[in-house]
PDB file of N, CA, C and O in Angstrom, chain B, residues numbered from 101:
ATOM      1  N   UNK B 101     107.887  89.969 102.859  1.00  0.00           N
ATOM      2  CA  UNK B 101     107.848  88.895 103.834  1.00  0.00           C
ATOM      3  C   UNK B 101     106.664  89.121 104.773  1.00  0.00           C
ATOM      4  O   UNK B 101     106.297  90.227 105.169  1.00  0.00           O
ATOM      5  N   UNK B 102     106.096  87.919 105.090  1.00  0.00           N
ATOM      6  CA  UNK B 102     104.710  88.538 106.042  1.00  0.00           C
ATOM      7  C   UNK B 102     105.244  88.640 107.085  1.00  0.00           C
ATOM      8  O   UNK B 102     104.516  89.362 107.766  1.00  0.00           O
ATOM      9  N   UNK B 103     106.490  88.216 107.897  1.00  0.00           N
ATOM     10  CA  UNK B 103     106.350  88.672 109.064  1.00  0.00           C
ATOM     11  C   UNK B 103     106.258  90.124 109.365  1.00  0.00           C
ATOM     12  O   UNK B 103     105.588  90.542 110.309  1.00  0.00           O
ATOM     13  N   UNK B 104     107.180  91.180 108.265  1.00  0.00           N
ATOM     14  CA  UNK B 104     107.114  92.370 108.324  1.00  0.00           C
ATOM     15  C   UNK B 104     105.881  92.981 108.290  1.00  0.00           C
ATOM     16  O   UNK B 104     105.916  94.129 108.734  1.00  0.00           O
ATOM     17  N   UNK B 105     104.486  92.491 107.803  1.00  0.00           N
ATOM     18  CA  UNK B 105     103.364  92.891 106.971  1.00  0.00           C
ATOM     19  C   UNK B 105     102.811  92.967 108.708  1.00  0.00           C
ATOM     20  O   UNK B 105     102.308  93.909 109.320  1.00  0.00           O
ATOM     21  N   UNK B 106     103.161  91.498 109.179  1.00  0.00           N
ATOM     22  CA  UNK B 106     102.431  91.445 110.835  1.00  0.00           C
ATOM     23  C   UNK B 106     103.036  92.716 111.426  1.00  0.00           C
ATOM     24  O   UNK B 106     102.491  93.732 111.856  1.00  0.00           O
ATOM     25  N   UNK B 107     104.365  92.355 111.320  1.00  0.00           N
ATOM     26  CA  UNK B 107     104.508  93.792 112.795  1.00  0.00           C
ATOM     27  C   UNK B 107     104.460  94.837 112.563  1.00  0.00           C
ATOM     28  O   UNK B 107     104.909  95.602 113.417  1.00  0.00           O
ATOM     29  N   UNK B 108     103.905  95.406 111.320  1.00  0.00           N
ATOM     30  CA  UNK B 108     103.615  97.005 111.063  1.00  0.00           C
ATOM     31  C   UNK B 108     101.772  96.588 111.622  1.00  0.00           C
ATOM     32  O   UNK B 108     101.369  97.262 112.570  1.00  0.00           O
ATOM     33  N   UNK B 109     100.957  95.719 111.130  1.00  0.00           N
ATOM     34  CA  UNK B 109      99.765  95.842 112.043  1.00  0.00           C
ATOM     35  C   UNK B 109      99.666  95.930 113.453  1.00  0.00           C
ATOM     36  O   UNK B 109      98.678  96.401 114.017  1.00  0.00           O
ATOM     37  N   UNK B 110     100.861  95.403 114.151  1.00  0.00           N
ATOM     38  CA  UNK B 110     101.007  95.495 115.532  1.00  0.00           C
ATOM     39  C   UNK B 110     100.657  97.151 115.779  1.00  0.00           C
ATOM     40  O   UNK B 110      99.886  98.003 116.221  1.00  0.00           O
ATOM     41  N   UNK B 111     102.004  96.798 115.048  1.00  0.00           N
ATOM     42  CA  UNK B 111     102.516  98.715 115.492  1.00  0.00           C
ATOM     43  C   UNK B 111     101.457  99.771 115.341  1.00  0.00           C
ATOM     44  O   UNK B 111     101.165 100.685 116.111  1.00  0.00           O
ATOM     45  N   UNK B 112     100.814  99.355 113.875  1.00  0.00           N
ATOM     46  CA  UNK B 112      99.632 100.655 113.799  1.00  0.00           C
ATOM     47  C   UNK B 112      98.563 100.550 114.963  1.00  0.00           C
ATOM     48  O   UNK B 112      97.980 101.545 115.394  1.00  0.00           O
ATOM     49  N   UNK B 113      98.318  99.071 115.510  1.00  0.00           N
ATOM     50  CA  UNK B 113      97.986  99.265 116.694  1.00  0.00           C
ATOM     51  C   UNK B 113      98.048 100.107 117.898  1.00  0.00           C
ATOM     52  O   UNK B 113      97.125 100.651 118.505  1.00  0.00           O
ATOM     53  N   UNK B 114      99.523 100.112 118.167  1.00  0.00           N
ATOM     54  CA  UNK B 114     100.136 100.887 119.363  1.00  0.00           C
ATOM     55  C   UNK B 114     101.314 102.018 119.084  1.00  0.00           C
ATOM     56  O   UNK B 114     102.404 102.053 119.656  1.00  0.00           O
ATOM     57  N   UNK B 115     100.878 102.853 118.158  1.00  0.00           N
ATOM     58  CA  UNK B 115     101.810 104.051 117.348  1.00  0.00           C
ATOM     59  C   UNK B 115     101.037 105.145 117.900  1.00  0.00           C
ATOM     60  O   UNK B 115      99.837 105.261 118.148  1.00  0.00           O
ATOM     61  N   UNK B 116     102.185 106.036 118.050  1.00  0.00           N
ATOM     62  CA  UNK B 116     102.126 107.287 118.477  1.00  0.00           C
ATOM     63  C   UNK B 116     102.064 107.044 119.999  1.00  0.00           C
ATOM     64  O   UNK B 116     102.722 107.863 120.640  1.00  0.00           O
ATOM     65  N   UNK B 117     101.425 106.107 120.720  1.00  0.00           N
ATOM     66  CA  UNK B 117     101.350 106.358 121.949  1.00  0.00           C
ATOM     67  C   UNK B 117     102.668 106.353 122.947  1.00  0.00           C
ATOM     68  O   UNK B 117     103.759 105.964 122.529  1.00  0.00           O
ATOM     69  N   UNK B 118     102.489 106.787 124.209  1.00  0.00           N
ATOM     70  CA  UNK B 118     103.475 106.194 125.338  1.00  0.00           C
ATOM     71  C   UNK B 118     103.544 105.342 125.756  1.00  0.00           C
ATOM     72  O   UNK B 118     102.782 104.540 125.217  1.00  0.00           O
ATOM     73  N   UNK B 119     104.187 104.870 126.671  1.00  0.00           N
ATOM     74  CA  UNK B 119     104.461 103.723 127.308  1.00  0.00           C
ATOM     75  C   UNK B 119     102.903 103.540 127.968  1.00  0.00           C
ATOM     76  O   UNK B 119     102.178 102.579 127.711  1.00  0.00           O
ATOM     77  N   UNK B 120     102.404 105.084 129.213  1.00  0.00           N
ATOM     78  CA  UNK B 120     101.472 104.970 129.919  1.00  0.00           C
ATOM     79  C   UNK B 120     100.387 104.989 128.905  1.00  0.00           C
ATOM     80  O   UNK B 120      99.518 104.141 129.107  1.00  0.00           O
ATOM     81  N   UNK B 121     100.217 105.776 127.823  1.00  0.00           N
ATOM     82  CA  UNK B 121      99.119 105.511 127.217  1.00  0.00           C
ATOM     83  C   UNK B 121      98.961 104.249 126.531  1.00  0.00           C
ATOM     84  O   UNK B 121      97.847 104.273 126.007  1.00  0.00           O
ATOM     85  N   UNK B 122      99.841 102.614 126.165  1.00  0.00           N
ATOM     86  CA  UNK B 122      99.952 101.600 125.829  1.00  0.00           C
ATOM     87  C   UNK B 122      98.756 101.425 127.070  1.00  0.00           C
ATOM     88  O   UNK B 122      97.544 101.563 126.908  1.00  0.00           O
ATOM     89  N   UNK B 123      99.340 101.143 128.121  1.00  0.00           N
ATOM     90  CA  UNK B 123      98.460 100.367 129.183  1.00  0.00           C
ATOM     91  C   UNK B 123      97.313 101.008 129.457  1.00  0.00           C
ATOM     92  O   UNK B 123      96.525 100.320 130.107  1.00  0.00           O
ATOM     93  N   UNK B 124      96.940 102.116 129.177  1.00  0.00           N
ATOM     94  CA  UNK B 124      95.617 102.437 129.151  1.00  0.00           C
ATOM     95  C   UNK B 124      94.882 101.922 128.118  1.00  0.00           C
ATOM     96  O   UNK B 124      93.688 101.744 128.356  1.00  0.00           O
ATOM     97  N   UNK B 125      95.440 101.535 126.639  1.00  0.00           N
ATOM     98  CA  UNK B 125      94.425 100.908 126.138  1.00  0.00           C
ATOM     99  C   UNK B 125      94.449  99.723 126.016  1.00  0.00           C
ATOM    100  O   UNK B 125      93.481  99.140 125.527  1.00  0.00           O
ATOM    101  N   UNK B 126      95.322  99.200 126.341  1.00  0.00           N
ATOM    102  CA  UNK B 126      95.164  97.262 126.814  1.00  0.00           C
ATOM    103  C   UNK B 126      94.310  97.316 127.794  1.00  0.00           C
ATOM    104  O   UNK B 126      93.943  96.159 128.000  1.00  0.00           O
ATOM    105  N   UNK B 127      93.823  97.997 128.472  1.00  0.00           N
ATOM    106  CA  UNK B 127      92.519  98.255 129.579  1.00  0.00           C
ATOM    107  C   UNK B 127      91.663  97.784 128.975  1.00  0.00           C
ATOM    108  O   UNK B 127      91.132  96.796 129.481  1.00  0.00           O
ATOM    109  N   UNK B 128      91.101  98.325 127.502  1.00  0.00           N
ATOM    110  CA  UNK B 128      90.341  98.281 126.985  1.00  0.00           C
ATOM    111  C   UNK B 128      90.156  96.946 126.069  1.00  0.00           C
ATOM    112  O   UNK B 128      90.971  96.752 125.168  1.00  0.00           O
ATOM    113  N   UNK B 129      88.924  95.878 126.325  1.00  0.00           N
ATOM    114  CA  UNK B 129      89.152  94.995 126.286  1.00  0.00           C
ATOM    115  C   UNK B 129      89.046  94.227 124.808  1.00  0.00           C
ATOM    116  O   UNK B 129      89.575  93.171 124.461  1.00  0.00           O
ATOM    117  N   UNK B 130      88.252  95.048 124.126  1.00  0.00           N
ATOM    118  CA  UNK B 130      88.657  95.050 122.207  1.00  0.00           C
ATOM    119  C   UNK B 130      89.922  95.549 121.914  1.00  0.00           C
ATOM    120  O   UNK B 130      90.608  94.797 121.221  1.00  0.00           O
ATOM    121  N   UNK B 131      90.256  96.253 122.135  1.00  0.00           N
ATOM    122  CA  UNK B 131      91.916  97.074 121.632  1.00  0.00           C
ATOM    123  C   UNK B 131      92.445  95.674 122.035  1.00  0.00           C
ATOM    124  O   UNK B 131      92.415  94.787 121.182  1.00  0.00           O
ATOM    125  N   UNK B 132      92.888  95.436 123.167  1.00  0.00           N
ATOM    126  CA  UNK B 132      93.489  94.464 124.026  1.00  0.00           C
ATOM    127  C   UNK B 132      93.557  93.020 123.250  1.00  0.00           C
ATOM    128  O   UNK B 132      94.544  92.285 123.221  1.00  0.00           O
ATOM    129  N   UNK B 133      92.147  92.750 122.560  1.00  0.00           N
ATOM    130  CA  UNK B 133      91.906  91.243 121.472  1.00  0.00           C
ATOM    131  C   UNK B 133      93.148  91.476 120.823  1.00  0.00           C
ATOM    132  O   UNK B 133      94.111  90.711 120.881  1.00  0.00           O
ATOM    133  N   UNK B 134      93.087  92.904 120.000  1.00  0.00           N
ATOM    134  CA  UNK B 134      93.395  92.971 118.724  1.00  0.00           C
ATOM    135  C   UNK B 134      94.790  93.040 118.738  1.00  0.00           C
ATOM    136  O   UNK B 134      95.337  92.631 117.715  1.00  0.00           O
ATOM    137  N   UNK B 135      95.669  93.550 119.846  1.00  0.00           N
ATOM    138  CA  UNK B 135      96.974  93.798 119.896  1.00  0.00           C
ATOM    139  C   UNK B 135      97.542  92.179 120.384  1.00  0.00           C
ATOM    140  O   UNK B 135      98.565  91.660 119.937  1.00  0.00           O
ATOM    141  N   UNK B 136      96.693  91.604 121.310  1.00  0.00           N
ATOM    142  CA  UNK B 136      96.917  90.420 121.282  1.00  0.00           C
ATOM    143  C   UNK B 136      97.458  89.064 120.342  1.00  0.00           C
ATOM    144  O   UNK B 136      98.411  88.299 120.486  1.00  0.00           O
ATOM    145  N   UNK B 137      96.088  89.187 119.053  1.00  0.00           N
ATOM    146  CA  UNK B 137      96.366  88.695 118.161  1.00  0.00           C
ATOM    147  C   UNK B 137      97.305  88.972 117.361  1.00  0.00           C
ATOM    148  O   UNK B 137      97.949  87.974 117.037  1.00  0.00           O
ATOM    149  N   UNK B 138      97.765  90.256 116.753  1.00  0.00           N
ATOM    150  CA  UNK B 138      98.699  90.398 116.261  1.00  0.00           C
ATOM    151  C   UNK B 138      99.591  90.089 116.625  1.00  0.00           C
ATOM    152  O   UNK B 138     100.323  89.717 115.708  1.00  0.00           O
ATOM    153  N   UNK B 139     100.359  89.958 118.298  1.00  0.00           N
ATOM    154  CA  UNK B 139     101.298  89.863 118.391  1.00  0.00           C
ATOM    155  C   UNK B 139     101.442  88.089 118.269  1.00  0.00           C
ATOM    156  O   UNK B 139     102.545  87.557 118.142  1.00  0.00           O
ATOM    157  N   UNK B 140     100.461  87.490 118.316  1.00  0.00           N
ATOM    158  CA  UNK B 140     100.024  85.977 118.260  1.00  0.00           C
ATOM    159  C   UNK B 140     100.486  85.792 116.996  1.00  0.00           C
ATOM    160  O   UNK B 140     100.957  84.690 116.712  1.00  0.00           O
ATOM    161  N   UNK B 141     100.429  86.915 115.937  1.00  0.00           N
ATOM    162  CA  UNK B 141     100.951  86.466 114.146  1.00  0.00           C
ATOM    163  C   UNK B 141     102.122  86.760 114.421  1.00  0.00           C
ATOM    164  O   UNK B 141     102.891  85.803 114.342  1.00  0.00           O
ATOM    165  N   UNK B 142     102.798  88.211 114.868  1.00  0.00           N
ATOM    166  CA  UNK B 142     104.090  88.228 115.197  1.00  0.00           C
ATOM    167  C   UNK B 142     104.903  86.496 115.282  1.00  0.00           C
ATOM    168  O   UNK B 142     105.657  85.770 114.633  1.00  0.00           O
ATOM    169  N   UNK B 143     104.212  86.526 116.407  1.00  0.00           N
ATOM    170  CA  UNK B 143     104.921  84.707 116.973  1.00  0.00           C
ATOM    171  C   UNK B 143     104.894  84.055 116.162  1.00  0.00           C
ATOM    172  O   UNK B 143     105.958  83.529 115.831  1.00  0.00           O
ATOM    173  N   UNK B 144     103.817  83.783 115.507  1.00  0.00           N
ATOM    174  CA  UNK B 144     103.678  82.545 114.261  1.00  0.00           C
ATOM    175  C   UNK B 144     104.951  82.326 113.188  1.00  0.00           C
ATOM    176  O   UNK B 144     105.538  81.289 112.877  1.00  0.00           O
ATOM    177  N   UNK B 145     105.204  84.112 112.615  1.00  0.00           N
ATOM    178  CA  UNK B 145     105.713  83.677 111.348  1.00  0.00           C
ATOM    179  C   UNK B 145     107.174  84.104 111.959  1.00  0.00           C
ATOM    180  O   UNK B 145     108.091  83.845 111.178  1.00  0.00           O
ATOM    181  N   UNK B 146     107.518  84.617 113.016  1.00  0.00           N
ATOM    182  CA  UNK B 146     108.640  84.477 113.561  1.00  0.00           C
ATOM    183  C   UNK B 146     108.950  82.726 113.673  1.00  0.00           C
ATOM    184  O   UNK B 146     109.819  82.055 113.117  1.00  0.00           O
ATOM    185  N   UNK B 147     108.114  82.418 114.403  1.00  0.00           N
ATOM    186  CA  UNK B 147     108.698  80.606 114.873  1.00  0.00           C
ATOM    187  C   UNK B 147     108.755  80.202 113.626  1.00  0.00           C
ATOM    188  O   UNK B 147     109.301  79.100 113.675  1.00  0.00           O
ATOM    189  N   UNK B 148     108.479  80.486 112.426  1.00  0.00           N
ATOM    190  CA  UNK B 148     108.064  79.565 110.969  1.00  0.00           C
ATOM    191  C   UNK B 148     109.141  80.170 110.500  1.00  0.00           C
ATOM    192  O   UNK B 148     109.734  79.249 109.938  1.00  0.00           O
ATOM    193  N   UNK B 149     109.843  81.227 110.354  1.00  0.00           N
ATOM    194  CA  UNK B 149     110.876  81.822 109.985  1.00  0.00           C
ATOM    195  C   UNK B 149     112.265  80.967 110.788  1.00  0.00           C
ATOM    196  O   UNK B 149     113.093  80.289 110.180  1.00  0.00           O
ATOM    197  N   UNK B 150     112.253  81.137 111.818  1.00  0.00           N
ATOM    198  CA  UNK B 150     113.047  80.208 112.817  1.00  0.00           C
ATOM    199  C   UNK B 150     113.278  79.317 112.482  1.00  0.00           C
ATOM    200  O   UNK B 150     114.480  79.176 112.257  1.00  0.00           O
ATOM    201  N   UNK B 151     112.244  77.919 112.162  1.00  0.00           N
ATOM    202  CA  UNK B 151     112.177  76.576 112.039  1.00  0.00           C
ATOM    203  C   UNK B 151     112.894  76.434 110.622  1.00  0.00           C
ATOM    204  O   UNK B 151     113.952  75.835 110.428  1.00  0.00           O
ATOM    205  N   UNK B 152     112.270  76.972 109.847  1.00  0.00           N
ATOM    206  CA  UNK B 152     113.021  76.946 108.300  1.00  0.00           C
ATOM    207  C   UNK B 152     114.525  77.150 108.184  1.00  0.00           C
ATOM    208  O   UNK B 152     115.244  76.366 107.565  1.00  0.00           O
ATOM    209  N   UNK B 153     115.065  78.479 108.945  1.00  0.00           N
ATOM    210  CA  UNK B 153     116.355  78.627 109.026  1.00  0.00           C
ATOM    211  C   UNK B 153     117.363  77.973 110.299  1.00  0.00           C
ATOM    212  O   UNK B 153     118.502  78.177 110.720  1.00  0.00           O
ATOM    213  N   UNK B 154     116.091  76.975 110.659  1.00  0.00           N
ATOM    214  CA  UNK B 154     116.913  75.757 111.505  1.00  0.00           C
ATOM    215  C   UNK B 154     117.732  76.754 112.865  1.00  0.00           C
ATOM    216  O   UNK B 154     118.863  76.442 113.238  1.00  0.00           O
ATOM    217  N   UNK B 155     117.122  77.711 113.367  1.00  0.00           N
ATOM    218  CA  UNK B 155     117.771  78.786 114.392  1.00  0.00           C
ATOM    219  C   UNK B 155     116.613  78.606 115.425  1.00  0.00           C
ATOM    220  O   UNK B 155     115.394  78.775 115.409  1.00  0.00           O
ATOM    221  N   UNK B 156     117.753  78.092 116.531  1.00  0.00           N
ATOM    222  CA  UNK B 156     116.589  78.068 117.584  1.00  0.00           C
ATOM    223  C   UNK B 156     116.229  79.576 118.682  1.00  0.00           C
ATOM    224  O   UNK B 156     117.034  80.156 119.411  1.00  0.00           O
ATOM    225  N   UNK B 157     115.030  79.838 118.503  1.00  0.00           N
ATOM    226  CA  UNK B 157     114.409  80.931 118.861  1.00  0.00           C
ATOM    227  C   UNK B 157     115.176  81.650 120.696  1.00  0.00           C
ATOM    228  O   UNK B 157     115.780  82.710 120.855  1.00  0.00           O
ATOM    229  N   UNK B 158     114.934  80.914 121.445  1.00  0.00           N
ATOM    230  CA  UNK B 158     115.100  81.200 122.799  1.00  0.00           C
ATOM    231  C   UNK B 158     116.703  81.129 123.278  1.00  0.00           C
ATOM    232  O   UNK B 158     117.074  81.741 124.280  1.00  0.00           O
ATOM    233  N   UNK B 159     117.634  80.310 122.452  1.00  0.00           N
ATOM    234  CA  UNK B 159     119.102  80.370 121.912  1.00  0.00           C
ATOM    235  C   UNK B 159     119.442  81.598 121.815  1.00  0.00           C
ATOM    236  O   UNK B 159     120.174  82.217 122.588  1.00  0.00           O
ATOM    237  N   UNK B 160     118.850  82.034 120.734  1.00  0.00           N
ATOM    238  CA  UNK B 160     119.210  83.383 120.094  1.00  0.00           C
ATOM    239  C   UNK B 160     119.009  84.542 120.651  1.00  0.00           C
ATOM    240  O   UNK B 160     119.838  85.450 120.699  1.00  0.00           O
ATOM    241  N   UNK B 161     117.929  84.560 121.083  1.00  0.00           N
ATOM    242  CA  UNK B 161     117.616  85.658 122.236  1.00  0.00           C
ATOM    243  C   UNK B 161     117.991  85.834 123.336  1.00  0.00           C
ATOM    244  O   UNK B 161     117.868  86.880 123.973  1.00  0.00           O
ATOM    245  N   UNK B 162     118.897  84.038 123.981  1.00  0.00           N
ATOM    246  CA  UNK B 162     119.769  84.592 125.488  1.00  0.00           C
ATOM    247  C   UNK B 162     121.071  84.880 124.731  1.00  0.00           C
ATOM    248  O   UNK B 162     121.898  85.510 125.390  1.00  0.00           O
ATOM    249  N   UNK B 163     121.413  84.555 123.508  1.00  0.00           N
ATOM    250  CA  UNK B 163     122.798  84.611 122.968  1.00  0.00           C
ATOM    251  C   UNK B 163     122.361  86.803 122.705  1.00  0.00           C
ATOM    252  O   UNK B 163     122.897  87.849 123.069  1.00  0.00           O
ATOM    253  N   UNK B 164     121.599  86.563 122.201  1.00  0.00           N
ATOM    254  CA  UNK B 164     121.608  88.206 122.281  1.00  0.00           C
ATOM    255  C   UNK B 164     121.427  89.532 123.556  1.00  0.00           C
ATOM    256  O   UNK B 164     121.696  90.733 123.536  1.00  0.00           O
ATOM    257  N   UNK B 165     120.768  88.500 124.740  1.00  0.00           N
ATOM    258  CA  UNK B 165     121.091  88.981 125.890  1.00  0.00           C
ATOM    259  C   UNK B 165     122.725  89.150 126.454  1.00  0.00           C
ATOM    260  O   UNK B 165     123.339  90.198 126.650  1.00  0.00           O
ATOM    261  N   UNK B 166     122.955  88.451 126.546  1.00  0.00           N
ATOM    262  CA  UNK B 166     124.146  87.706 127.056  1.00  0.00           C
ATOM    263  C   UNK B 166     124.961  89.031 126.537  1.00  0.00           C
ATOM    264  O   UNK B 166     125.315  89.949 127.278  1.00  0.00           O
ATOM    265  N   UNK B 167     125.297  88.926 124.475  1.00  0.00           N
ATOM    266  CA  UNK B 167     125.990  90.138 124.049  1.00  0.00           C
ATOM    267  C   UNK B 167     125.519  91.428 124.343  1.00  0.00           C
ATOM    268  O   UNK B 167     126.215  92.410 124.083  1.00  0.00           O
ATOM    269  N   UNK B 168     124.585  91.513 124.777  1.00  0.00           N
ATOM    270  CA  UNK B 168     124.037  93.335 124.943  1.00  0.00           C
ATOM    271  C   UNK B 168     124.220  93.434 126.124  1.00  0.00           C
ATOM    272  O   UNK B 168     123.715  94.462 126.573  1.00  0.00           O
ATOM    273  N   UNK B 169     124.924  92.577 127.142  1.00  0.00           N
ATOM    274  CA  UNK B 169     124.527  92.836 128.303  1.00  0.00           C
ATOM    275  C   UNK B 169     126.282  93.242 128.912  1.00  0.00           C
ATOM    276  O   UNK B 169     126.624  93.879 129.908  1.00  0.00           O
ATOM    277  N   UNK B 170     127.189  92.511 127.744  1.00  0.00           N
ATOM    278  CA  UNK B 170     128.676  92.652 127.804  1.00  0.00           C
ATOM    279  C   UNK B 170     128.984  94.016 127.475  1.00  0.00           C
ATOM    280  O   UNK B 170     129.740  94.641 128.219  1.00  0.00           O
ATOM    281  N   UNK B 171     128.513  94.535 126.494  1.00  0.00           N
ATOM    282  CA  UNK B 171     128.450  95.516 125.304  1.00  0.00           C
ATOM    283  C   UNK B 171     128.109  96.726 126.261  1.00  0.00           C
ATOM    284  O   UNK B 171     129.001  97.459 126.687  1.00  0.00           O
ATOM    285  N   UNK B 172     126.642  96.917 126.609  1.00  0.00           N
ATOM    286  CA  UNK B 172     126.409  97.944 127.460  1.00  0.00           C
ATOM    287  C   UNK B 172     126.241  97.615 129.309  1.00  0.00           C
ATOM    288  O   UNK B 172     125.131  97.329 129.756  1.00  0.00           O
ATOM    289  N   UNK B 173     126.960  97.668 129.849  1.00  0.00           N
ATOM    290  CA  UNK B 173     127.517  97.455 131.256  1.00  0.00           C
ATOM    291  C   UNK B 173     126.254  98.039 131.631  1.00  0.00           C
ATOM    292  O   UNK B 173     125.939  99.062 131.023  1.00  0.00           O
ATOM    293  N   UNK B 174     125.262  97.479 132.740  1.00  0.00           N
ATOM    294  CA  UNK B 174     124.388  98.342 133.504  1.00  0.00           C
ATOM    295  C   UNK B 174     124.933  99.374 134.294  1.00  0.00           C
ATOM    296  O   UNK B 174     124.230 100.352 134.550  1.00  0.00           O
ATOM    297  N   UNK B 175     126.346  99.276 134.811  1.00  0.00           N
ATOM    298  CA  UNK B 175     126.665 100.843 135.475  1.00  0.00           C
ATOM    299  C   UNK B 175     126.998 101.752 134.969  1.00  0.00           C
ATOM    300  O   UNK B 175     127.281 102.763 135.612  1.00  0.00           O
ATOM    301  N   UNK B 176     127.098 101.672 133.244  1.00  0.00           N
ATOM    302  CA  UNK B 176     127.111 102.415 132.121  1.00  0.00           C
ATOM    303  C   UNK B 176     126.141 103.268 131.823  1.00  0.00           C
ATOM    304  O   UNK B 176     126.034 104.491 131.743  1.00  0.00           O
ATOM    305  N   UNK B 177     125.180 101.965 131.617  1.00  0.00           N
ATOM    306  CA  UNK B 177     123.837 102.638 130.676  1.00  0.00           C
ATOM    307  C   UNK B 177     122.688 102.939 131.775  1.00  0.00           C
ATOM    308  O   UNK B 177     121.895 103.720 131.249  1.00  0.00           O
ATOM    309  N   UNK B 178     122.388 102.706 132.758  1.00  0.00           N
ATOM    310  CA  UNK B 178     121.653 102.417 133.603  1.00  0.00           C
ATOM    311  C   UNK B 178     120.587 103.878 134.146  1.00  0.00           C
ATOM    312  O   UNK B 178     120.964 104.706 134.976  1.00  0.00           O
ATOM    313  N   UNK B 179     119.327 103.898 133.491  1.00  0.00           N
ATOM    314  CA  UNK B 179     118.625 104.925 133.554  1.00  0.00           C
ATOM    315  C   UNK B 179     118.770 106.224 133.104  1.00  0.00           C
ATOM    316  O   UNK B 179     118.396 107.313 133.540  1.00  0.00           O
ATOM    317  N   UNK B 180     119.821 105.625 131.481  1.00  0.00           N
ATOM    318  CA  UNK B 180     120.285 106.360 130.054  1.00  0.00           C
ATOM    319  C   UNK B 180     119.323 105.451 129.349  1.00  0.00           C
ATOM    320  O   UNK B 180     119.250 104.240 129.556  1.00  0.00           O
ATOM    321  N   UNK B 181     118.503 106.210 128.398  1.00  0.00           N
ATOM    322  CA  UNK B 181     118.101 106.123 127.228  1.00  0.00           C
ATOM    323  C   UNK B 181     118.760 106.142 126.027  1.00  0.00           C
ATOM    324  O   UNK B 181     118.626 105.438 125.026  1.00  0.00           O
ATOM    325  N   UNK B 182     119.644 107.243 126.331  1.00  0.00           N
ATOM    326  CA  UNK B 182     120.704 107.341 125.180  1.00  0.00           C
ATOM    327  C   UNK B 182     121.784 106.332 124.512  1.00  0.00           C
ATOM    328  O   UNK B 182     122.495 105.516 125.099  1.00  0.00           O
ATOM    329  N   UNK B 183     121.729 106.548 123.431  1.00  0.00           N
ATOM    330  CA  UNK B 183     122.656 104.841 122.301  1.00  0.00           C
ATOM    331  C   UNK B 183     123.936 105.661 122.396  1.00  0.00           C
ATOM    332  O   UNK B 183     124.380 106.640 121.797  1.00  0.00           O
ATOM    333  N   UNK B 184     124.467 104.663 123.655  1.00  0.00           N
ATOM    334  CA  UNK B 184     126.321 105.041 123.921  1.00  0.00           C
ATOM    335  C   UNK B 184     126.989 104.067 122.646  1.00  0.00           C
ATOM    336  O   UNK B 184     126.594 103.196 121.871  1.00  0.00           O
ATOM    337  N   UNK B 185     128.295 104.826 122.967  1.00  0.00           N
ATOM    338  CA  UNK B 185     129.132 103.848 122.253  1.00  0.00           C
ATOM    339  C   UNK B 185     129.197 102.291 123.381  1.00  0.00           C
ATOM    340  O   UNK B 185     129.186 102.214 124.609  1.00  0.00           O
ATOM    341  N   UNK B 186     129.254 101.383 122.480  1.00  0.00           N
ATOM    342  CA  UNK B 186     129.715 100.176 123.343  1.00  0.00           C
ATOM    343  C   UNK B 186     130.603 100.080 124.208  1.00  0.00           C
ATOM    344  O   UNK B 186     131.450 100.947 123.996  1.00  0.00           O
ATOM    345  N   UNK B 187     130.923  99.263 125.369  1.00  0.00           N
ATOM    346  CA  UNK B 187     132.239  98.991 126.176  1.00  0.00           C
ATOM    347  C   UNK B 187     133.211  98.640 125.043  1.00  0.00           C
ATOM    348  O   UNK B 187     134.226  99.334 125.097  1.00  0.00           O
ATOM    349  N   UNK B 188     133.193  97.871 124.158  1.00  0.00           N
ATOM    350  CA  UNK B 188     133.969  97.496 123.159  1.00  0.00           C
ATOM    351  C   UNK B 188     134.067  98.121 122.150  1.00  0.00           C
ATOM    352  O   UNK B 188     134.726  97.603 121.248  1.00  0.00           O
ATOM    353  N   UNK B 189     133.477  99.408 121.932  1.00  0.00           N
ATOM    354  CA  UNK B 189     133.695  99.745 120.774  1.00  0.00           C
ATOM    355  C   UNK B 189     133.095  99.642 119.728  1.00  0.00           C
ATOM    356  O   UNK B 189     132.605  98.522 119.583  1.00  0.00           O
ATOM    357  N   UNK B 190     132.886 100.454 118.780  1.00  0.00           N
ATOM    358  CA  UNK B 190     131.867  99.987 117.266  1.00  0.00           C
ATOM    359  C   UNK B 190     131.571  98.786 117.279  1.00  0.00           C
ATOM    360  O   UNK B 190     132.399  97.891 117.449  1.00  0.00           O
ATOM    361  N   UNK B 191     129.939  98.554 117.041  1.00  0.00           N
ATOM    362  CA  UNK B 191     130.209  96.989 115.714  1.00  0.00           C
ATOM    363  C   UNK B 191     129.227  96.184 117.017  1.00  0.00           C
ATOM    364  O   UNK B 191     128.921  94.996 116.915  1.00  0.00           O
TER     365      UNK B 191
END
């Protein structure tokens, strides 16, 4: 599937680094094109993936907020990194 093909170019973009070393090279204003664009294909064949399977994009993503946000309680998880078990349990 190309969307997968896009977000491994993302990634080889911005792999291995940190968080702080990300924003040091979005500084840089070629790196910065290039991570740009990719994430610009990201979008593309995501929305084209979307449209086909008739799933609306911004739906899905507050519907997936919404559940992650039930699931892991911020006075739970809150400045844990670590993958707790859910408030609810497996699944």
């Amino acid at each position: 599937m190309a969307l997968a093909g896009e977000v491994g170019e993302l990634l080889a973009e911005l792999q291995w680094l940190t968080p702080e070393e990300s924003e040091r090279v979005m500084a840089d204003a070629e790196h910065a094109a290039r991570v740009r664009a990719e994430i610009g294909d990201v979008m593309i064949y995501l929305a084209r993936l979307a449209d086909v399977l008739r799933i609306d994009l911004v739906a899905a993503a507050n519907d997936k907020l919404i559940d992650v946000a039930r699931r892991y309680p911020v006075e739970r998880s809150f400045g844990s990194a670590a993958k707790a078990a859910p408030a609810d349990g497996p699944g």
